[in-house]
C-alpha positions as CSV (number, residue, x, y, z in Angstrom):
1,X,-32.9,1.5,14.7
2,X,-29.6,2.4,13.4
3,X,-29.4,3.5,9.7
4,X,-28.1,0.6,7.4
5,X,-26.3,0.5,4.1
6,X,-24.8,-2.0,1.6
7,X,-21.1,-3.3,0.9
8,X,-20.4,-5.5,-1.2
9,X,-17.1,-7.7,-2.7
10,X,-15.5,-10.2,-0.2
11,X,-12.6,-8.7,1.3
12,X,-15.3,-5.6,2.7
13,X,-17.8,-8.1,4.1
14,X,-15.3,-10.8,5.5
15,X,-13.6,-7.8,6.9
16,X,-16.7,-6.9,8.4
17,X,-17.3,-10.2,9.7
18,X,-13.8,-10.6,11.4
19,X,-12.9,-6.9,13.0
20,X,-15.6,-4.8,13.0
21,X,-17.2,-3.6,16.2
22,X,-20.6,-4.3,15.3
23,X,-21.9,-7.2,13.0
24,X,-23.9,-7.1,9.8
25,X,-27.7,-7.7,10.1
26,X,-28.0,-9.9,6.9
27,X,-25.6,-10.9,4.3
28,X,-26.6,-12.3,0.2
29,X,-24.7,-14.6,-1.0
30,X,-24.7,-15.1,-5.0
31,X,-26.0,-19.2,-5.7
32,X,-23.4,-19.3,-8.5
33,X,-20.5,-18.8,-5.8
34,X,-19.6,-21.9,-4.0
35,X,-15.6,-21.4,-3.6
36,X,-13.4,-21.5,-0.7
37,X,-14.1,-17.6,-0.2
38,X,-18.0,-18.0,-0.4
39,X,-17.7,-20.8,2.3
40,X,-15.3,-19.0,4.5
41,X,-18.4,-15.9,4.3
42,X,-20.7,-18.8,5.2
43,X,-18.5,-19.8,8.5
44,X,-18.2,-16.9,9.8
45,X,-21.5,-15.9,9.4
46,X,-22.7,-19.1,11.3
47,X,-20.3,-18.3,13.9
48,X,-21.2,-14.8,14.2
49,X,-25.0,-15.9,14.6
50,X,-25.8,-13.5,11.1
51,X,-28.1,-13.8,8.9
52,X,-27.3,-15.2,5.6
53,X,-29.4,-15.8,2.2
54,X,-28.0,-17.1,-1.0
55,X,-30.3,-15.5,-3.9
56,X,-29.8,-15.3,-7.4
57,X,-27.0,-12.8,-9.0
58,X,-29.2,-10.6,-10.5
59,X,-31.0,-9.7,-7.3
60,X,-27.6,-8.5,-6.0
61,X,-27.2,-6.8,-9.8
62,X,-30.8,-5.2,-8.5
63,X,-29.6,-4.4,-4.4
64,X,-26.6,-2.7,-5.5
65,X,-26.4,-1.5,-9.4
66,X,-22.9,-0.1,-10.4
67,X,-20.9,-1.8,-7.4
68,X,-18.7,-4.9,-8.7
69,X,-19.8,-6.8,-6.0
70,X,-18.1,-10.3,-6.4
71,X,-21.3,-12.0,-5.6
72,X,-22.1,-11.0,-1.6
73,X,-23.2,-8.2,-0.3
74,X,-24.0,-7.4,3.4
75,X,-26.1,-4.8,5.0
76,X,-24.3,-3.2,7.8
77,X,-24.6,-0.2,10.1
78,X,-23.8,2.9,8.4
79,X,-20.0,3.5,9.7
80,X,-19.6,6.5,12.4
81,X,-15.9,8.1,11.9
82,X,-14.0,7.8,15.3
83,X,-14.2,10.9,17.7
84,X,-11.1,13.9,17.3
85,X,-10.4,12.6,20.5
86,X,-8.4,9.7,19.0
87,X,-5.9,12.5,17.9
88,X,-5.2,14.4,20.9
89,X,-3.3,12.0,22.3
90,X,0.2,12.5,23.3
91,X,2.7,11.8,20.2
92,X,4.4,8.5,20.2
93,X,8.0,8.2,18.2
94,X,5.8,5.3,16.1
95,X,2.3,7.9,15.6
96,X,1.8,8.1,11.8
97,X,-0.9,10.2,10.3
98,X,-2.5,10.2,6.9
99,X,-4.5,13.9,6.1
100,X,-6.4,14.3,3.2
101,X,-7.5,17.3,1.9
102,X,-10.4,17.2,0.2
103,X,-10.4,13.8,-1.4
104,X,-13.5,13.5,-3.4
105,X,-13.5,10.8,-5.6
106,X,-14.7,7.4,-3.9
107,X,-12.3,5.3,-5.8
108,X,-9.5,7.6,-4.5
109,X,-10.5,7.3,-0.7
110,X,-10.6,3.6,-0.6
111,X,-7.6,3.0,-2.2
112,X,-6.2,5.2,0.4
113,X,-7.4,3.5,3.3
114,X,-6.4,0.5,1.8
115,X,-2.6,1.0,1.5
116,X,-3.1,3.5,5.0
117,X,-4.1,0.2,6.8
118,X,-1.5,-1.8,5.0
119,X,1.1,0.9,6.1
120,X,0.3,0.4,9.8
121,X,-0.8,4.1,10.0
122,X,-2.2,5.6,13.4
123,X,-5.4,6.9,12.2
124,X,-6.3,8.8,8.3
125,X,-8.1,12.5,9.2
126,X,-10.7,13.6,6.7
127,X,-12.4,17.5,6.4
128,X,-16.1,17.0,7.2
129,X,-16.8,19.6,3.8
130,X,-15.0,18.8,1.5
131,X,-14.7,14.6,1.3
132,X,-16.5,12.2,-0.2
133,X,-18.2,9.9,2.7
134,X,-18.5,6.4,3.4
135,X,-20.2,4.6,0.3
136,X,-20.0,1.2,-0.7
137,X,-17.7,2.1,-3.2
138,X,-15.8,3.3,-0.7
139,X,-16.1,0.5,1.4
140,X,-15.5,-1.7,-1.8
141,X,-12.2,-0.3,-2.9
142,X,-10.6,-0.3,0.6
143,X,-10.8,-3.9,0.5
144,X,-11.4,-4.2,4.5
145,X,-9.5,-1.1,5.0
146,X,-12.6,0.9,6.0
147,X,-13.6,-1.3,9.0
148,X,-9.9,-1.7,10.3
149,X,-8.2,1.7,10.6
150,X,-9.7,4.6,12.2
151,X,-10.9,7.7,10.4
152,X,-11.4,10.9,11.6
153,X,-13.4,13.5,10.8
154,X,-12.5,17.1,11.8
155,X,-14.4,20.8,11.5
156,X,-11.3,22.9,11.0
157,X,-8.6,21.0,9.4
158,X,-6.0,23.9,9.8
159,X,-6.6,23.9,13.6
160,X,-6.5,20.2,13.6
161,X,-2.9,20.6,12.1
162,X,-1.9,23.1,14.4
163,X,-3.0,20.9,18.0
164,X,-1.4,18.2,16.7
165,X,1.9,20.3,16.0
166,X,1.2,21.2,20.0
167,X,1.5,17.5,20.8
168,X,5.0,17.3,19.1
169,X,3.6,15.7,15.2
170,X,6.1,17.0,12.4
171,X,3.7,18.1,9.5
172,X,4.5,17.3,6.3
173,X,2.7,18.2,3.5
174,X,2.9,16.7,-0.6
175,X,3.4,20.1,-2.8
176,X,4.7,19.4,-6.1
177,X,5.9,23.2,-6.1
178,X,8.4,22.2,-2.9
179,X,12.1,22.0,-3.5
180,X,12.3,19.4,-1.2
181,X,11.9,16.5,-2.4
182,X,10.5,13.5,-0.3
183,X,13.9,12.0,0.1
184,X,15.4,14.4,1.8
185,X,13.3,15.1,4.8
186,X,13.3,12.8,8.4
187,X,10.0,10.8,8.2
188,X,10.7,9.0,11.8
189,X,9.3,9.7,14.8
190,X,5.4,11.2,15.0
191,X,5.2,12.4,11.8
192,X,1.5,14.0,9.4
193,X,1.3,13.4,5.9
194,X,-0.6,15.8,3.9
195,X,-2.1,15.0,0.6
196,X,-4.1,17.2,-1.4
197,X,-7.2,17.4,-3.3
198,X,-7.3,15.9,-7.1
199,X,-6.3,18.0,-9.4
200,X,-6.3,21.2,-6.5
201,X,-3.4,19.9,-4.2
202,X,-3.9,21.3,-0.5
203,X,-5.9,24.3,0.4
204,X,-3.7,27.9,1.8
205,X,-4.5,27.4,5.4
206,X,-3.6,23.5,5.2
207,X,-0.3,24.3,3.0
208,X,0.5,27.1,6.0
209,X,-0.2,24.4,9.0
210,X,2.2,22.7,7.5
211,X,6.1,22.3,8.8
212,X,7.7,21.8,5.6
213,X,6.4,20.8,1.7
214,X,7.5,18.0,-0.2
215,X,7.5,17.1,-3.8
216,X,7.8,13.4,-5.1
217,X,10.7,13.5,-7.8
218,X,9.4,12.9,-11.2
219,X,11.8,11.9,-13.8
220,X,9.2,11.5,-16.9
221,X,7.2,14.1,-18.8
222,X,4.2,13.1,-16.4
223,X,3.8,16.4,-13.9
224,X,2.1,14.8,-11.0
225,X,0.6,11.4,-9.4
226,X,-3.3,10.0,-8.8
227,X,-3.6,11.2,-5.2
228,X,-3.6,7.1,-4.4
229,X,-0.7,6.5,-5.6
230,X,1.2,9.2,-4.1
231,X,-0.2,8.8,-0.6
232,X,1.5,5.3,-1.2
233,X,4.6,6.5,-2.2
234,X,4.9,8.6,0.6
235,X,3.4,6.4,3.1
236,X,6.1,3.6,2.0
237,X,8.9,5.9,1.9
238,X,7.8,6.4,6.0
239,X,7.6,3.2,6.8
240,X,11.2,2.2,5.0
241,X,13.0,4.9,7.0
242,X,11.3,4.1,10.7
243,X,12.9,-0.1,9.7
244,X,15.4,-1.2,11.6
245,X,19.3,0.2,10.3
246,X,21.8,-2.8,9.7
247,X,21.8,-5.2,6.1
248,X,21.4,-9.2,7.6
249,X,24.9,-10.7,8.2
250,X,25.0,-13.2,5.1
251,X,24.3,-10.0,3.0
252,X,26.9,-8.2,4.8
253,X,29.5,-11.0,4.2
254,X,28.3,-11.1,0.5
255,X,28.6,-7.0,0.0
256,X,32.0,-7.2,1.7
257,X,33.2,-9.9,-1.0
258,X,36.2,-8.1,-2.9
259,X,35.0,-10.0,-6.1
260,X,30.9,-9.1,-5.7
261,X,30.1,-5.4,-6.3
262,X,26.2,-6.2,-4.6
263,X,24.2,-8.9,-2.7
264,X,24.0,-11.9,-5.1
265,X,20.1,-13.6,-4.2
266,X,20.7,-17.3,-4.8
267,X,18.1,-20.2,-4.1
268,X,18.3,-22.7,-1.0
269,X,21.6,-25.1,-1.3
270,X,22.9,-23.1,-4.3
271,X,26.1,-21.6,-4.6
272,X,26.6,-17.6,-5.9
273,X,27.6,-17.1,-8.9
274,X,31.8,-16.5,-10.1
275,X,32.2,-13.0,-11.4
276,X,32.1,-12.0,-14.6
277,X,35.3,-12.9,-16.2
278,X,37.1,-10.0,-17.5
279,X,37.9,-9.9,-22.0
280,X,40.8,-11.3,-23.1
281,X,43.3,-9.5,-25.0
282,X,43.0,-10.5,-28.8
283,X,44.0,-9.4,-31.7
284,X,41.2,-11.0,-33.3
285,X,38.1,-8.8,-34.4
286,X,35.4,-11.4,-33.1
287,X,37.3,-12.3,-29.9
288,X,37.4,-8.9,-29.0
289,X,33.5,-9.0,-29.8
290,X,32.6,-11.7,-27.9
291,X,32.6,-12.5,-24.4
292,X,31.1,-16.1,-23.4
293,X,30.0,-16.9,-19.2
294,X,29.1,-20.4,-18.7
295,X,27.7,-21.8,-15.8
296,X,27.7,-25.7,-15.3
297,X,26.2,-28.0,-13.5
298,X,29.0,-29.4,-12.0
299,X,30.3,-25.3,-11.0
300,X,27.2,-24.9,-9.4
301,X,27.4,-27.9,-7.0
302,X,24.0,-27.5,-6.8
303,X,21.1,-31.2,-7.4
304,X,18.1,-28.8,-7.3
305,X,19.4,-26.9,-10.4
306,X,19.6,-30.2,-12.9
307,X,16.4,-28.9,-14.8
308,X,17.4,-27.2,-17.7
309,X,15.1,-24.3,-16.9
310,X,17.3,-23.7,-14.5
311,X,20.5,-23.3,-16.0
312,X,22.2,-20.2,-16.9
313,X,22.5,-20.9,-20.1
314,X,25.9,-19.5,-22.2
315,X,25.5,-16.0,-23.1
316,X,27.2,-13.9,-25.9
317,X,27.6,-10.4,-25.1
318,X,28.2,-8.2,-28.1
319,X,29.5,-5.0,-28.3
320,X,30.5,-2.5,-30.6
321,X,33.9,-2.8,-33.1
């Protein structure tokens, strides 16, 4: 029988329910949680033919101490990473990997997978020594994550890097030493991310597999970022440069507008606003010190803005004598 583990909070176990390859044996459902989400649990489960008993919260307090479970919890196959196989494929211009090295903290790793997933990445590649595994808080803090984007788990990272360099992947690796920064390096085409340990950053033979080092600029006294959060930063920055080039055409006509420096958002059936007029010339002290925009009504030509929460209200700009 295979080995079986807990997860618990409802975006894991519904994402269990809906995309993974093999379904849970029994889920607990809290009898204090009766809400559109606790019902959606119990459809699927009916329609996946799984198990399902609703128990008091404490026995879930009891199954699984320490894991903010949300009231459910399901017991599901302990999850095998996907085989290296999955990387050795030939590189496509859309192949995006995530590496981390050495990621320890649970929190950390399924906060990863969770903006990995959310980034449309190819596959994330763990060390087998040096990361934490699959727990349930793991599993919890991905959000779904964990069932829904393959993870790897490789022997030798620094060969890993290297075959995949074979198979045409640009390597890029997060080095907050780099004078690069992450804005000035080509993220299209098949392109490896490299984070780095907490606190440690990447290991010698992983910052030597790599093409080029990055830093993410940092314009505050902080020195560096929670490994999450800068795996998101650079996973976003990817993703912005692989979209499509060219602003929408109403954006266009608005930049182009002699009388609008940028793209003015307006709501549905509204008109943009006139530009700022400029000061008048006065000799008087207060004129000089005041500069009134209105916006009417009747300027607008607008019927959904009649609410006075809507308004642009006069404003007094002050400035200095």
């Amino acid at each position: 029988m295979a080995r079986t583990t807990l997860i618990g909070g409802f975006h894991a176990v519904l994402a269990v329910l809906e995309d993974a390859h093999d379904k849970p044996f029994e889920i607990l459902l809290a009898d204090s949680r009766d809400d559109a989400r606790a019902r959606q649990v119990r459809a699927l489960a009916q329609t996946r033919d799984v198990r399902l008993r609703v128990v008091a919260r404490s026995e879930l307090d009891i199954k699984a101490p320490g894991l903010r479970h949300q009231g459910v919890l399901a017991y599901v196959a302990e999850k095998a990473f996907d085989a290296e196989d999955l990387l050795y494929r030939a590189a496509e211009p859309h192949h995006l990997l995530l590496v981390l090295d050495g990621v320890q903290d649970p929190h950390n790793l399924g906060a990863c997978l969770r903006t990995a997933e959310a980034a449309g990445v190819t596959a994330v590649v763990l060390p087998k020594d040096r990361s934490t595994g699959l727990t349930a808080v793991v599993r919890k803090a991905a959000a779904g994550a964990a069932e829904r984007v393959p993870l790897v788990a490789v022997t030798n990272l620094a060969r890993t890097l290297t075959r995949l360099k074979e198979l045409g992947y640009w390597i890029t690796g997060l080095d907050g030493e780099s004078k690069d920064t992450l804005y000035d390096v080509d993220l299209t085409g098949p392109t490896v991310l490299v984070m780095g340990a907490e606190g440690e950053g990447m290991r010698r033979l992983t910052r030597e597999g790599c093409d080029r080092l990055v830093r993410i600029p940092m314009q505050g006294k902080i020195e560096s970022l929670n490994v999450s959060v800068a795996a998101a930063v650079c996973l976003y920055e990817a993703v912005r440069q692989r979209r499509p080039t060219g602003a929408p055409a109403r954006l266009q006509q608005v930049a182009d507008s002699p009388n609008i420096r940028a793209p003015v958002p307006t709501r549905r059936g509204c008109q943009p606003l006139a530009p700022r007029p400029a000061l008048a010339a006065s000799g008087s002290r207060t004129k000089d010190r005041v500069a009134a925009v209105s916006c009417v009504h009747k300027e607008m030509q607008c019927d959904t803005m009649k609410s006075s929460s809507w308004c642009i209200r006069t404003r007094v700009n002050r400035f200095r004598p």
